[in-house]
C-alpha positions in Angstrom: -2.8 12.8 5.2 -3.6 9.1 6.6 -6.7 8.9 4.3 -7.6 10.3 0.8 -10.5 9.1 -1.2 -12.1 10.1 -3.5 -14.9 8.9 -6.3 -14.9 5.8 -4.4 -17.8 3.5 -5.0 -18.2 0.1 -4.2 -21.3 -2.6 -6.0 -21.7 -6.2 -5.0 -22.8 -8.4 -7.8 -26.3 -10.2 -6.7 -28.7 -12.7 -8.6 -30.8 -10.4 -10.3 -28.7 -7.1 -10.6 -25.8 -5.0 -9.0 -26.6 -3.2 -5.9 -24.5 0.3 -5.9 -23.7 0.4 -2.4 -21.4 3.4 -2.2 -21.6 5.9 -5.1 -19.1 8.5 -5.6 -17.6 9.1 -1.9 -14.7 11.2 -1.3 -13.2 13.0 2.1 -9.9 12.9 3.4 -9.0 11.9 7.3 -5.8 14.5 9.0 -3.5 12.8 11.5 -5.5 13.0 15.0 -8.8 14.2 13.3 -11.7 13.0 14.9 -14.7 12.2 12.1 -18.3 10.7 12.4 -20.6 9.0 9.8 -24.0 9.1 10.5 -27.2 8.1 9.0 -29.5 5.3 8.8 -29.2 1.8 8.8 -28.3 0.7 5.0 -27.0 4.6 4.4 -23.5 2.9 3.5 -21.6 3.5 6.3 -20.5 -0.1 7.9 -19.7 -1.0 3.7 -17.2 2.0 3.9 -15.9 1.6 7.0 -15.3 -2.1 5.9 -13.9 -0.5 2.7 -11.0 1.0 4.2 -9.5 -2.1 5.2 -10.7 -4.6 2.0 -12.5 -6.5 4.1 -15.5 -7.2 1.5 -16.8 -10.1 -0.3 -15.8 -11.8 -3.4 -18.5 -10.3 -4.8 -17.4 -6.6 -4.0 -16.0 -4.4 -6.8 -14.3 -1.5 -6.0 -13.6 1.8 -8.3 -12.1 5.1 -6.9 -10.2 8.2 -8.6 -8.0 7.9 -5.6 -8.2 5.5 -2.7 -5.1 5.8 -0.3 -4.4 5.0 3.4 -1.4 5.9 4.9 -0.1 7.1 1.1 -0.5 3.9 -0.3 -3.1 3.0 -2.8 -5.4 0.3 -1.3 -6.9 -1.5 -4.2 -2.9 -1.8 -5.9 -1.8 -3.8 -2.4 -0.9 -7.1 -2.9 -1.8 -9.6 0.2 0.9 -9.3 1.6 1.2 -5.6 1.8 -2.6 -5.8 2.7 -2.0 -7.5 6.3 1.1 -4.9 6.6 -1.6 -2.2 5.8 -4.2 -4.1 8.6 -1.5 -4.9 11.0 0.5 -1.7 11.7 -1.6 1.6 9.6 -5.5 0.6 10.7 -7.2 -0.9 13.5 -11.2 -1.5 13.9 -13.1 -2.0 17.0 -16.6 -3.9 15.9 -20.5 -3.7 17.4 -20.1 -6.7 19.0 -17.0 -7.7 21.2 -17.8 -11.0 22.0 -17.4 -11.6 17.6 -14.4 -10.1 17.5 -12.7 -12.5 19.7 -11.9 -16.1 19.5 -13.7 -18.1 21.8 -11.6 -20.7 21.6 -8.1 -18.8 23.3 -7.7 -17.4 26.3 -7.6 -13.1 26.1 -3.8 -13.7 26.7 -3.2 -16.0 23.8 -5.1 -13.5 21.5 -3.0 -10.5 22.6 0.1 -12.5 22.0 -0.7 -12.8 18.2 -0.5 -9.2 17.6 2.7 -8.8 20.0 4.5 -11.1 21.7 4.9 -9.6 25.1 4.9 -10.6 28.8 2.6 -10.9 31.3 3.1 -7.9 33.0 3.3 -5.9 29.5 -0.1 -7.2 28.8 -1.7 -6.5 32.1 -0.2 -2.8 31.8 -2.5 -2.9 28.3 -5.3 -3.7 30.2 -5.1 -1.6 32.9 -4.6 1.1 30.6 -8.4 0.3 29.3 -9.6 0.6 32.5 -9.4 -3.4 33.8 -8.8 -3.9 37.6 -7.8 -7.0 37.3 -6.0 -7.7 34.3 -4.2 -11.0 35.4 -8.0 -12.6 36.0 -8.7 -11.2 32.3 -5.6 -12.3 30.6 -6.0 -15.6 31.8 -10.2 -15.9 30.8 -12.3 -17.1 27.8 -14.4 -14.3 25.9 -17.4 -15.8 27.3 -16.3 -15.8 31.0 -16.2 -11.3 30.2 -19.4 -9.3 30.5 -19.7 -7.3 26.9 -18.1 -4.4 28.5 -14.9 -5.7 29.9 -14.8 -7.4 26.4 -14.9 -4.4 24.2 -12.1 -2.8 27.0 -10.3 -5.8 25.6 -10.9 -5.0 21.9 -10.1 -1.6 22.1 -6.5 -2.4 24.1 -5.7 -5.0 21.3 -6.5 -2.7 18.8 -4.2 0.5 20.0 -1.1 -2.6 20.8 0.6 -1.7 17.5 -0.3 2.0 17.8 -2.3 2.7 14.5 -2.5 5.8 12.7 -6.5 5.1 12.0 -8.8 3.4 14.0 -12.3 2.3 12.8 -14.6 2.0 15.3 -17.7 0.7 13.6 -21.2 1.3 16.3 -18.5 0.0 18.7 -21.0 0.9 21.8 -24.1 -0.9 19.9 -23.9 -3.6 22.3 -23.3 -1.7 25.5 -25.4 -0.7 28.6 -26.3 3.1 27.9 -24.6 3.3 31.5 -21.8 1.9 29.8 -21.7 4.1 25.9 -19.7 6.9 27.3 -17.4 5.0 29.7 -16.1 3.4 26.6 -16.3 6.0 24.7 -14.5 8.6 26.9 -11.4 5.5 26.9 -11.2 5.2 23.1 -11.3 8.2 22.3 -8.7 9.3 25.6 -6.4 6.1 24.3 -6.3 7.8 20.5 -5.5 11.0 21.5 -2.5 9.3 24.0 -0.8 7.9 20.5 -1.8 10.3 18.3 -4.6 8.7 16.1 -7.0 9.6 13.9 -10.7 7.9 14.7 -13.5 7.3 11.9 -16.6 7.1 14.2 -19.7 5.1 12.8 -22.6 5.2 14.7 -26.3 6.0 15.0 -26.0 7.6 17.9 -26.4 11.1 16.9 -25.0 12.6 20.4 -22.3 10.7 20.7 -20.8 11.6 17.4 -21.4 15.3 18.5 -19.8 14.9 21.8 -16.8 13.1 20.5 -16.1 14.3 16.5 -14.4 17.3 15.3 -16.6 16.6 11.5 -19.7 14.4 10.8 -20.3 13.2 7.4 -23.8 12.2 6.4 -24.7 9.2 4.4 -27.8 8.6 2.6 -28.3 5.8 -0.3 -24.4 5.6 -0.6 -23.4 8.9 -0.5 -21.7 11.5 1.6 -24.6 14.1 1.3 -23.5 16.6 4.2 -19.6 17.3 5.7 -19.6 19.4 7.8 -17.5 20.5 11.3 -19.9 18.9 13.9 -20.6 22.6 15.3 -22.1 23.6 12.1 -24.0 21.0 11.3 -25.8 20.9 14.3 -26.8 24.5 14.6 -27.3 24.7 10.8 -27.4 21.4 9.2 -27.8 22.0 5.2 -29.2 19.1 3.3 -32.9 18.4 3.9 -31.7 14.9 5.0 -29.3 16.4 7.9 -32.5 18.0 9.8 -34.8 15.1 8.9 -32.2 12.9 11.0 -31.6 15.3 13.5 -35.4 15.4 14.1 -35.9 11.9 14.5 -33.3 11.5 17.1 -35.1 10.4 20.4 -33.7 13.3 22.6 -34.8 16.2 20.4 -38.5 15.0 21.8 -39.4 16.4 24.8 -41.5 14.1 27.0 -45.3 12.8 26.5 -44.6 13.8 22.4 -44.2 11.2 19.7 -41.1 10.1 18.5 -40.3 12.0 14.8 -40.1 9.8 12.5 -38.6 9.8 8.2 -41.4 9.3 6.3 -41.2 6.9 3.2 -38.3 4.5 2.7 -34.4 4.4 1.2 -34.2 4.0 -2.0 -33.6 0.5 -3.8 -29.8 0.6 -5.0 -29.7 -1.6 -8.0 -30.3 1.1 -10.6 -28.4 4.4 -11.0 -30.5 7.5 -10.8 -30.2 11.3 -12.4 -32.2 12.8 -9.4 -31.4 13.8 -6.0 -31.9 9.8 -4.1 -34.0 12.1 -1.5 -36.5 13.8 -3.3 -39.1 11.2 -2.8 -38.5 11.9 1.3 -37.9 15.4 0.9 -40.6 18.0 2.3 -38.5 20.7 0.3 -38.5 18.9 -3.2 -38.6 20.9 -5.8 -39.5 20.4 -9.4 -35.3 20.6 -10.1 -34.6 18.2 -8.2 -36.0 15.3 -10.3 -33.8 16.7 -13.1 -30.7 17.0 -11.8 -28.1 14.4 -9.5 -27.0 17.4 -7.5 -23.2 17.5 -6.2 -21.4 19.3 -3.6 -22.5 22.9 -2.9 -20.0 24.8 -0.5 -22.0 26.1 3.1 -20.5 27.1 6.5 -17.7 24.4 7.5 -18.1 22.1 4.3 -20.5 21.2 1.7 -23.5 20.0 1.1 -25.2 18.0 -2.0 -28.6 19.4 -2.2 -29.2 22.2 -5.0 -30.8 24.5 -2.2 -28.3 23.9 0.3 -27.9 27.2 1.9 -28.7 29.0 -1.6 -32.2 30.1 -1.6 -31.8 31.9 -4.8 -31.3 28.8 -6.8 -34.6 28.1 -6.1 -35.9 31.6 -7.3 -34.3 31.0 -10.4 -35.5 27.7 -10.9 
């Protein structure tokens, strides 16, 4: 097992009240597997992704039943075990390449402080990302890269010390759409070449189908669907699932309007004993005002919604 959470929630302390930004998450992450997280912007996703690696503010506090990466409890690390965790267990690629690196050093230089290796090592890196000319790179600024030779560049310095995770957080956000599955089609090529395990964040509902093994949804800091990506496509289980599955752009066909969620997220300063969808929900129920529902067990996973593939629930209720 590389990771094992679960109960982990995370709130940051703000001026008026805390905000509950993760609430309760669990799932585990096999050697190799392949996993997605998926949902809308604020859903909790980049906060857990960020998570994994304590790379939160001051003002983060974290609480979990069990939070372990690589079989080492995460919040016990000192800092010093910490960067051993960052440096040789976990790697992230981020939205925006051109971040990531230091425009101040040349790509050689920035390789060089992860391993200290020649210049023919490094251009074997790069030409294993799918750069041409990986002497002309090595030698450049970030800014002298387009932002998809850059992100090449992120995802060969992140595979140097051969991970057992990656985190790849929206790491095509600031792509081409010529250029999305390129990349992807690399990363995911370069994982599978060293053996490691990807956790996938995106919005981009099919790319996480093409590329992940399971999808987990997120909605108001939860996990609310996980399920193997087959599944939940043909038969996604929480009310939330098909609403995002409808909106996606490509499930219109042309001339129609675009689907749309109606009503907004929730606020996530106060804790609530109802399902966080039910104001969004076309299938509410009386029920689900009443109760905070957990995980009901459907085809390839689970689901927390108290109908989720269990009509008779709702006959009894």
């Amino acid at each position: 097992m590389i990771v094992e959470i679960k109960d982990l929630s995370v709130r940051f302390s703000t001026g008026r009240a805390a905000l509950q930004a993760l609430d309760c998450v669990s799932f585990t992450i096999e050697p190799g597997a392949r996993i997605g997280f998926v949902g809308e912007s604020g859903s909790g996703k980049s906060t857990l992704a960020n998570t994994l690696g304590r790379l939160l503010p001051t003002s983060a506090t974290i609480e979990a039943t069990t939070f372990a990466i690589d079989g080492q409890a995460v919040p016990q690390l000192s800092s010093r075990e910490l960067r051993h965790l960052r440096r040789d267990a976990i790697a992230y690629i981020f939205q925006d390449p051109m971040a990531a690196l230091d425009p101040t050093m040349a790509i050689a230089g920035q390789m060089r402080l992860i391993l200290k290796e020649d210049d023919a090592s490094l251009s074997g890196r790069l030409e294993g990302v799918g750069i041409r000319n990986p002497q002309r790179v090595l030698s450049s600024y970030p800014h002298q890269l387009s932002g998809g030779m850059a992100q090449r560049v992120t995802i060969a310095m992140a595979l140097m010390r051969r991970p057992r995770l990656l985190i790849a957080d929206e790491p095509t956000a600031a792509l081409d759409a010529s250029l999305k599955r390129e990349v992807m089609d690399l990363l995911f090529a370069r994982c599978a070449e060293i053996g490691a395990a990807v956790l996938f964040v995106s919005h981009d509902l099919p790319l996480v189908r093409h590329y992940c093994d399971r999808i987990c949804v997120m909605y108001a800091g939860r996990i609310v669907e996980e399920r193997e990506t087959a599944a939940l496509f043909a038969n996604p289980a929480h009310p939330y699932s098909r609403a995002l599955l409808g909106a996606e752009p490509g499930a219109a066909k042309f001339g129609e309007r675009l689907v749309a969620i109606p009503g907004v997220p929730p606020a996530l300063y106060e804790p609530t004993n109802q399902c966080a969808f039910a104001p969004r929900c076309p299938d509410v129920h009386v029920t689900c005002s009443r109760h905070r529902p957990e995980d009901l067990t459907v085809d390839g996973g689970c689901a927390k919604c108290l109908f989720a593939n269990a009509s008779e629930l709702r006959e009894q209720a």
